[in-house]
Every structure is written in C-alpha cells, then in structure tokens.
C-alpha positions in Angstrom: 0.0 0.0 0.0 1.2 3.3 -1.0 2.0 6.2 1.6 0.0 9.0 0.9 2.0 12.2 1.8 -0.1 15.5 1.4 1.4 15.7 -2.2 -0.2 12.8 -3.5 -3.4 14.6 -2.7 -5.2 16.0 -5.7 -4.9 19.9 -5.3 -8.4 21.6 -5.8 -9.0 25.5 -5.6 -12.0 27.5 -6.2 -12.5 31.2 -7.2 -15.8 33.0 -7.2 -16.4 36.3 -9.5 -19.6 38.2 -9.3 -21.0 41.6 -8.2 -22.2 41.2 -4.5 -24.2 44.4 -4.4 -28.1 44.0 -4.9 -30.1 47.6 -5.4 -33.1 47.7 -2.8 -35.5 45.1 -3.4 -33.1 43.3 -5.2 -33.6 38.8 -4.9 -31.4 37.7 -7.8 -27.5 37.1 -6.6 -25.2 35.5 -9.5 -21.8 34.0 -9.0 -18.9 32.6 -11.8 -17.7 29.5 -9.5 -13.6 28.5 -11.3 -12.9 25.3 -10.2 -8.8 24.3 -10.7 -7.7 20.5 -10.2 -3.6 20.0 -10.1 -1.6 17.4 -8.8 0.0 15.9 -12.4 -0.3 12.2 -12.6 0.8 11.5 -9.2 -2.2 11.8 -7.1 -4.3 9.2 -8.0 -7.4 8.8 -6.2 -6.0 8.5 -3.2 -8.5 11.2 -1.8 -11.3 9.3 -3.3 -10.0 5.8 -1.9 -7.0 4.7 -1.0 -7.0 1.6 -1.9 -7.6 1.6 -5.1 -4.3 3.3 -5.6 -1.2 2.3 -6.9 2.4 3.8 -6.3 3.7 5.0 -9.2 0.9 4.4 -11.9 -2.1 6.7 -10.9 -5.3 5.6 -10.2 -6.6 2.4 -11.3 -8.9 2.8 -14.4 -11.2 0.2 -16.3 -12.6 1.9 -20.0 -15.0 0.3 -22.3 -14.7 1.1 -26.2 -17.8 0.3 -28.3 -17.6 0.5 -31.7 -20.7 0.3 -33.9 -20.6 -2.8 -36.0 -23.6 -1.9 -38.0 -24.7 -2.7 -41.6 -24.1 0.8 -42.6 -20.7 0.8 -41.1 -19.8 -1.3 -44.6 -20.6 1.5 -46.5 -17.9 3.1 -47.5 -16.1 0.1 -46.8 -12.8 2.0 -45.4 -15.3 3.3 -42.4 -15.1 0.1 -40.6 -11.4 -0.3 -41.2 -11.1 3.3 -40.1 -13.2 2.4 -36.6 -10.8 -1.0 -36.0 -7.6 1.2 -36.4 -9.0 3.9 -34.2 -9.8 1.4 -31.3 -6.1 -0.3 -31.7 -5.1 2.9 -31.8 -7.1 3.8 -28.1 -6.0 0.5 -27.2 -2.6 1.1 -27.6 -2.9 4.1 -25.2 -3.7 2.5 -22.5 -1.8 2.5 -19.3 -0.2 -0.7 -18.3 -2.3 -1.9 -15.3 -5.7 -0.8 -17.1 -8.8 -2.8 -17.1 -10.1 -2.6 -20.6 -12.7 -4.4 -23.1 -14.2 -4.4 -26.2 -17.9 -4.3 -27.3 -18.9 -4.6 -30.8 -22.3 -3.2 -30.9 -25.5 -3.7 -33.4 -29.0 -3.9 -32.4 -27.7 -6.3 -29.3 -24.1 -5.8 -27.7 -21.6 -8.2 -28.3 -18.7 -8.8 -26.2 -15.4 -8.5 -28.7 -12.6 -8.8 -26.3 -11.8 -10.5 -23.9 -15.0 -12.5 -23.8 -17.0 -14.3 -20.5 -18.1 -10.8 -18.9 -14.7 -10.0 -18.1 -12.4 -7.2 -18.5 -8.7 -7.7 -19.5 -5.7 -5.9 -17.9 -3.5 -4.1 -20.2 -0.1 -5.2 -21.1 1.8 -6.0 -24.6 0.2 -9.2 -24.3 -3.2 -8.5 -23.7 -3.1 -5.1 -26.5 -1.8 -7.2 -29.0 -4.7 -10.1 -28.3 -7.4 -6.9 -28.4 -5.9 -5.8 -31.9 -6.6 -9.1 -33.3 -10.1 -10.0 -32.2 -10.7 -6.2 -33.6 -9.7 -7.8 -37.5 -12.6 -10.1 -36.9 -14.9 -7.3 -36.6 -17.3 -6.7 -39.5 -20.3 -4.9 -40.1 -24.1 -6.0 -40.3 -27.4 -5.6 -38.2 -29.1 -2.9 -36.7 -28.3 0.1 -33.7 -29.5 -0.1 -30.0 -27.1 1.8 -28.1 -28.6 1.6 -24.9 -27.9 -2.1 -25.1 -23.6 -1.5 -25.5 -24.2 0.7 -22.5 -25.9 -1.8 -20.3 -23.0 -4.1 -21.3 -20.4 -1.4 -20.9 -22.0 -1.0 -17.4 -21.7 -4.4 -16.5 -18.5 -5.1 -17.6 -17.0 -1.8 -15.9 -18.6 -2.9 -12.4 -16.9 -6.2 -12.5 -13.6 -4.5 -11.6 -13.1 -2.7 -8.3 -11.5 0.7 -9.8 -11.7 4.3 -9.0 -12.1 5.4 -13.0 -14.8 4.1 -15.0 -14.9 5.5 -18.2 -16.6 4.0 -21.8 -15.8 5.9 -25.2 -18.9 5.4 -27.8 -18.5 5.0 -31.2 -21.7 5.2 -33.5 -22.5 6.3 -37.5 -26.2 6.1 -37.9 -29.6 6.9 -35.8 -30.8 4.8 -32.8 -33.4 2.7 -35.0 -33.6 -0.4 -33.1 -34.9 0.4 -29.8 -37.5 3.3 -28.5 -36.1 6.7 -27.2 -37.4 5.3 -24.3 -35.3 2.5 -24.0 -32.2 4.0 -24.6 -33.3 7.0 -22.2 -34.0 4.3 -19.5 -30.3 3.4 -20.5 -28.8 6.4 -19.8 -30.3 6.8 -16.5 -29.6 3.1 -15.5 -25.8 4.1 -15.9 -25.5 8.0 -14.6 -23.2 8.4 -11.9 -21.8 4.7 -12.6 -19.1 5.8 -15.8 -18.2 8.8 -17.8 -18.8 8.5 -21.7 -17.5 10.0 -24.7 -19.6 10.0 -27.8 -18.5 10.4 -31.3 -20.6 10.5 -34.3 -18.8 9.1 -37.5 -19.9 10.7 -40.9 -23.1 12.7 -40.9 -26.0 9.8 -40.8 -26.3 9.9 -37.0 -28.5 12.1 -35.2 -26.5 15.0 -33.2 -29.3 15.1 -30.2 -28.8 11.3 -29.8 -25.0 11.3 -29.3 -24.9 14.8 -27.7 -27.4 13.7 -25.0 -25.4 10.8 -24.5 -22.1 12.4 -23.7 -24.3 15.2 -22.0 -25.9 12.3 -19.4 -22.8 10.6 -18.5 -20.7 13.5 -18.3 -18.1 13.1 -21.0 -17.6 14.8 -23.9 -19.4 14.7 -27.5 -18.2 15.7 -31.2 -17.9 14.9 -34.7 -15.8 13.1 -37.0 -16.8 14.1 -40.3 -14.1 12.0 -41.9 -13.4 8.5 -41.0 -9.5 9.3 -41.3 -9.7 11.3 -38.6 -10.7 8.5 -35.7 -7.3 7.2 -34.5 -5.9 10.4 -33.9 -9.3 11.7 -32.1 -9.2 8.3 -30.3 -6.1 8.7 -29.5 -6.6 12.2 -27.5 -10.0 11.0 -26.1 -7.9 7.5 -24.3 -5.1 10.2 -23.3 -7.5 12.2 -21.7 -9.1 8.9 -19.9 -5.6 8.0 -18.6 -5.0 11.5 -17.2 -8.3 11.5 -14.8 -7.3 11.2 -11.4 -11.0 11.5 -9.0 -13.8 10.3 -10.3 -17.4 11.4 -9.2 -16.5 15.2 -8.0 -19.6 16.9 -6.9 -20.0 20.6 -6.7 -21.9 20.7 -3.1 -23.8 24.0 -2.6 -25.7 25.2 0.8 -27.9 27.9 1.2 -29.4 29.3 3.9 -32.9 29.7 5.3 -35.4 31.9 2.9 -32.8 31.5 -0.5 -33.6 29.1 -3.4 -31.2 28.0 -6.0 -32.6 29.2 -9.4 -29.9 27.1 -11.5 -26.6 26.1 -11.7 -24.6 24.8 -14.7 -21.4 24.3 -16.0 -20.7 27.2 -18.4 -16.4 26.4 -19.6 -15.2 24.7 -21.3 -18.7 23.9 -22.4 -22.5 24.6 -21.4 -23.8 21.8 -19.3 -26.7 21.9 -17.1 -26.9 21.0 -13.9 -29.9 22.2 -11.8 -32.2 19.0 -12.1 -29.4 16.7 -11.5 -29.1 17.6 -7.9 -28.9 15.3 -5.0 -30.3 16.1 -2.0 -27.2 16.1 0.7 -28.6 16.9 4.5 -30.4 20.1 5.5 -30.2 22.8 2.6 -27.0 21.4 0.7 -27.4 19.4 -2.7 -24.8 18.3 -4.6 -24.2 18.6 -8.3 -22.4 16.0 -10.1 -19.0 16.9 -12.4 -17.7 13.6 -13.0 -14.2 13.0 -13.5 -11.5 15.0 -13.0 -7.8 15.4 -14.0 -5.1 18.9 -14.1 -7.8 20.8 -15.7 -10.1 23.6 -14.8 -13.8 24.5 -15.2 -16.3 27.4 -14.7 -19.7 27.2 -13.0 -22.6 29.7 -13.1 -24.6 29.7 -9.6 -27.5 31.6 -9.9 -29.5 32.1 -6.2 -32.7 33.6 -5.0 -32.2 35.3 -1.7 -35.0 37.6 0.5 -35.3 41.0 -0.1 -33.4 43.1 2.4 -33.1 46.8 3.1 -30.0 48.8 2.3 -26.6 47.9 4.7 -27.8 44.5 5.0 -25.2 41.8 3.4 -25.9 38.1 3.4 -24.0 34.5 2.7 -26.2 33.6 -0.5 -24.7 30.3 -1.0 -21.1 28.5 -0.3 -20.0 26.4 -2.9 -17.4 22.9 -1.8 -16.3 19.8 -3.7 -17.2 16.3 -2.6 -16.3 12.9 -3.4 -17.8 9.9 -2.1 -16.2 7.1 0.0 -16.9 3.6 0.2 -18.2 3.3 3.2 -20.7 5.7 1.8 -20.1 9.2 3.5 -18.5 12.0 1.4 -15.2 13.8 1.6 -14.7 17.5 1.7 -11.9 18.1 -1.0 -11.4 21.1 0.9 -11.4 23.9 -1.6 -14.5 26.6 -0.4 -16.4 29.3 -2.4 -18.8 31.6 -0.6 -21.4 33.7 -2.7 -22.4 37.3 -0.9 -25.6 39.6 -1.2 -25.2 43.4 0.0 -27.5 45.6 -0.6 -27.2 48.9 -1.6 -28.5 52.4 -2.3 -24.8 52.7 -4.5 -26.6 52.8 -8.4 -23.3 52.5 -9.5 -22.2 49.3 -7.4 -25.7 47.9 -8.1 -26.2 48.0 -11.8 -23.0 47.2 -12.5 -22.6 43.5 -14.1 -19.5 41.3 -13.5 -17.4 40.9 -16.3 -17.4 36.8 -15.8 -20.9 36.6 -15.3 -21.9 38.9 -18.3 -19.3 36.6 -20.4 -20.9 33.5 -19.5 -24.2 34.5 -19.6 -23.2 35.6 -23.7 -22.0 32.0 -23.9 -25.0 30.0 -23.0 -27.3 32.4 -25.0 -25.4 32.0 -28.0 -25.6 27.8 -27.5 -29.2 28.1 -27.3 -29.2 30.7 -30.7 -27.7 28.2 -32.5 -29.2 24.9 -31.5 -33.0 27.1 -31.9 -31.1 28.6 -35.3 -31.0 25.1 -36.7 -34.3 23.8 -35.3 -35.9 26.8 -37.0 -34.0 26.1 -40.7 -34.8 22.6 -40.1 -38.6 23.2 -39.8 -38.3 25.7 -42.9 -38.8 29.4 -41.1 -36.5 31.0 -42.7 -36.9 34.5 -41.0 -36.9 32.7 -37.1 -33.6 30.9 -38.0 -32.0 34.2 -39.8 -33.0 36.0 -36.8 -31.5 33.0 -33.7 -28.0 32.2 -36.0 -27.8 36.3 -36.4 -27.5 36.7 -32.4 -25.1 34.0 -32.6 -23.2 35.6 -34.8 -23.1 38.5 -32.8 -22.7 36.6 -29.9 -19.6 34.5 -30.9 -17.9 38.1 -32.3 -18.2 40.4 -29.1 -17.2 37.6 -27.0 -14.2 36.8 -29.0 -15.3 32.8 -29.6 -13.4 32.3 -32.6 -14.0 28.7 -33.5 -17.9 29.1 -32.9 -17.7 32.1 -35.5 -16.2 29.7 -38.4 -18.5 27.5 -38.0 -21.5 29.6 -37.8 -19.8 31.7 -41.3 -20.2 28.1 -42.9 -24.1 28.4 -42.6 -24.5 31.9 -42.9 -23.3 34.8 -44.9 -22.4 37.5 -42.7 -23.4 40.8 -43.8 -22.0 42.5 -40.2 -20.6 40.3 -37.1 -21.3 43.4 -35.0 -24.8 43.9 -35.1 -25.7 39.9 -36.4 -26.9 40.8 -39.6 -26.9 37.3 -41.4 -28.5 35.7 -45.1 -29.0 31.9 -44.7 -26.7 30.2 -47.1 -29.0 28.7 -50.0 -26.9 25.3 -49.9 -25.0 24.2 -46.9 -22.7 20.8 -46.4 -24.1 18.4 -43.9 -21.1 17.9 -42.0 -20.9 22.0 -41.6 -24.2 22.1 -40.0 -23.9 18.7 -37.7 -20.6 20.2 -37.0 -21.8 23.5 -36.0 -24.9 21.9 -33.6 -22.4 19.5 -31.6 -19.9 21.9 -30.8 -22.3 24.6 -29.8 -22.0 24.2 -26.7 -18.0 24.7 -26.5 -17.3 28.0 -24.9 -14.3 30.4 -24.3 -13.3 31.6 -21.2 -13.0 34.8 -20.2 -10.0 36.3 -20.5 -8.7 37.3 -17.3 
C-alpha cells in the first residue's frame, strides 16, 4: 500500500467572480464559481480511496470502447477499417495496469474482447490479443445503443476501480430500440461511468449522441471523416488516462429563505446542472462533475435570496467539492467558495454586471441561438432561423469565440458580425451544420 503524503493529494482551488451588491428590493444574486484540479499524474485517487491506488501508476482505471458494428458501417467500406484502427489505436494508449474491453455493438451488444463478462488488464500481451479479435470485426445488423451501454455498465462494475470510463463509437440513428429504452439506458448508468460519444460521418442524429455524452458526463463531437478516428481516439484514451478523482460533486448550501434558481457548467462547455441535484442533508445538494484530472472548469450559480433593506449583506450560498467514500459518507476536498448579497443604495455598485458573469451569460445564449437557429431552418422558417443564428453571430464576435464564429460563417453569410446581420446560405454541407450543432456548446473563457 502506498503512503500518501499531502502531495499525493489532488490539489483543488475554487474562485468565485460576481457583483455582490443588490439595489433595494433586489432577490437575484449570481456567482462565476472556477474550479482548478492540479496534482499531475501523481495523485491518483488517493482522496477518493485509497485503496484503489497504486504507487507510481495513478489511479486504477477500467474503460470500455464500443464501436458500432452496424450494416451501414460497410458502407464506405474503409469506415469500418477506419473504426478498427482507431480502437487499436485507443487500445494502444492505454496505461499498463488498465482494465479494458471491447464491445462490438449492433442492435444487441456483443462482447469482442476478452469474452465471458470479463475485463482484461492491459499489457503487450493483452493489447496485441485486443488488436486481433478487432480484425474479426465486420459490419451488419441494426443500432440499439442503450444495449452497448448496459454491457459497458456491467463489464466496468466487475472491476473494483476508481475510473470508469466507456468511449462510444456510432455512425447512424438509434433505430432499433425506443427513445425510451435508450433514455432508461442512460439513466440506469449516470453516476456509474463517464462516456465520450463520437458520431462518424453525418447519418447519425446529433441530439442522440450529444445527449449521450451530456448524461454521462463526457464529452461529444464529430468526426466528419473516418480518417480522422485514431488520432481523435487517441486524444479521447489520453484524456481517460490523465483522470485522477472520479465522481466530484460541486456541493452548494444555502441558507434559510434563498432558493437556487440554477446552476450549470458554463467552460469549457455549457452543461446543465440544476435537475441533477442530489439532495445532501439540511439545505445542501450536490451537483455531479464527473471525473476529473489537471484541468479547470467554470460554473454559473444563480440564487434567490430575500429582499433586504440597504446595509444589510448576506452569505447567498457556499460552494465545496465532494467525493464519495466507500463506506458511503462523502469527503470535503477542501477547496470553499462563498457567494455574498449586499444591498445597496450605490446605483453604481448595483447596476454594474460582473465581467465573468456577463461573459458567460453571452455563452449559454449563443448555445441556445444556435441549437434554436438550426431547429428553426430545419422546420423551414427561414426568418426565425435568420433571426436565432444572427444573435449567434453577434454573440460569438463580441465575446471573442473564434471557432464558434467559423462554424456559424459556414451556414450563414455574414453581412456585419457586429450587429448579427446574417443571409442563410442557400446550400449548406451536412457535416458544416452537424458540426456546427455538436460543438455549440464549446465555450471560451473569459479572458482574465
């Protein structure tokens, strides 16, 4: 068993920005909460549990890659060559000491490697055996992906491990089983792995894989070309292996007479939050993050506090971070945020908006322009989509969001990125507009 110093404890920090001073009558208090995890590859999960920590490699991980094996994955036949190399080349990234499998997945879930509801353990051995059960792979049958996640879930249980992450591989819509099902999927495994979801091509439904990513807490995107798996493979298994606590929650108490009106992640993208809070003991509830490695991530708390008269001030809310034990009580990763309320008769201090809250407020407006944008071209009103991906525009120039801008200029014309004046382009690639609605979300952060 390892010795845990205090520097093999993951290092967590929180920041809060906002404007603490409410004019008279004023209820609505709004904080920008930075959360900072360092520590570099040393600290394992030795906060999370102790045990499940080994000197020298980080914490113990087990990941499940599924891989659509579909009919349509035949066609063009280099996709499904494309998806094999991509998985030997996540395979290959792999940490030594890794639990891993592979699920081939059609309308049922098959287990590809290593077989008998086990997971292997990575070494050259066990890699090389993955990469050739992966040549046997072929295409044929239909998609129900909430059946590769019951199995993923399974499979990742089955190992006592601190990390459980799967990484999702589809090319075409969810036609085999209900939204239902696949809904009663997703909630069956929340909280038990992270997932990353990648759609492959542009015959998959963005909500579908989007949602997916966006209930399990990983990440979601596009690959447009086929070529470009392995090396997005590659960085998605990297970032597996450099998670360190799994299951961080964001724990916020209020006191008596305040109400929380929301709180989501708003960097490095827009996630909400508020209705997946846990109840945790009088006036706290904890909001689920996931997993965590050297990284750092923005939250907006938005809380509803009594009206007061002028002088008063108030603790609106304090924000912790908590991960769970297994003996089933939670530790305080002892970073603290604390959210005020002043009140006062200062017009100046009052109406005054804080530069990180304004930012991030821009950010999640101009995700929702553009996923109503689309919606609206979708459904043929021209003048409601011209008007949604026009804010965007406007949106994505004043707050500097670069990447969201060339995307949006490959839908529209822009006429002038200062006041959103847009013309729907008359033809538009497919893979521009999925592109554009799965990486809407993806915000910049403010610059300091």
């Amino acid at each position: 068993m390892a010795n845990f110093s205090k520097s093999n404890a993951p290092q967590f920090s929180m920041d809060v920005y906002q404007n603490e001073y409410l004019p008279e009558g004023g209820r609505e208090v709004n904080a920008i909460v930075t959360v900072t995890s360092t520590g570099g590859g040393t600290i394992g999960s030795a906060v999370a549990a102790p045990h499940l920590w080994s000197a020298g490699q980080g914490p113990s991980a087990a990941v499940a890659l599924m891989v659509d094996c579909s009919g349509s994955m035949d066609y063009p036949p280099t996709k499904m060559r494309n998806a094999r190399d991509a998985t030997a080349a996540a395979i290959d990234t792999l940490r030594d000491g890794v639990h891993f499998a592979v699920i081939g997945g059609t309308h049922v879930a098959k287990e590809v490697y290593p077989g008998n509801g086990r997971l292997a353990v990575a070494d050259a051995t066990t890699r090389d055996q993955a990469k050739q059960a992966l040549r046997k792979l072929s295409a044929g049958g239909g998609t129900a992906i909430g059946t590769w996640l019951r199995l993923a879930d399974r499979l990742l249980s089955s190992a006592e491990v601190a990390i459980r992450h799967g990484i999702l591989l589809t090319d075409g819509r969810n036609e085999h089983e209900s939204p239902e099902d696949l809904k009663a999927s997703l909630d069956a495994c929340a909280g038990r792995f992270t997932c990353d979801a990648r759609g492959v091509g542009t015959d998959w439904e963005v909500k579908e894989v989007t949602g997916i990513a966006s209930a399990l807490l990983g990440t979601a995107d596009i690959v447009a070309d086929p070529a470009g798996l392995a090396a997005d493979f590659t960085q998605m298994m990297e970032a597996a292996m450099g998670k360190e606590v799994a299951d961080v929650a964001l724990r916020v108490w209020t006191p008596v007479g305040t109400a929380i009106k929301f709180v989501k992640q708003v960097a490095p993208t827009v996630e909400e939050l508020t209705d997946r809070r846990t109840e945790a003991g009088p006036r706290a509830g904890d909001y689920p993050t996931g997993s965590w490695g050297d990284e750092s991530r923005d939250y907006h708390v938005c809380v509803e506090v009594p009206a007061a008269n002028i002088g008063q001030e108030m603790l609106a809310a304090r924000v912790s971070l908590v991960v769970p034990q297994p003996d089933g009580a939670t530790q305080n990763l002892g970073a603290q945020g604390l959210v005020r309320a002043v009140w006062t008769d200062d017009m100046v201090a009052s109406t005054s908006i804080n530069p990180q809250v304004a930012h991030y407020t821009g950010q999640a407006e101009l995700a929702q322009a553009i996923q109503q944008g689309l919606d609206l071209r979708k459904a043929g009103d021209i003048d409601g989509a011209t008007a949604k991906l026009g804010r965007a525009v406007q949106l994505a120039n004043n707050s500097g969001n670069a990447d969201t801008a060339k995307l949006l200029s490959k839908v529209v014309d822009v006429v002038d990125a200062t006041t959103g004046t847009v013309r729907l382009k008359a033809k538009v690639e497919e893979a521009d507009e999925m592109t554009l609605e799965t990486r809407s979300t993806k915000t910049v952060r403010v610059k300091k």
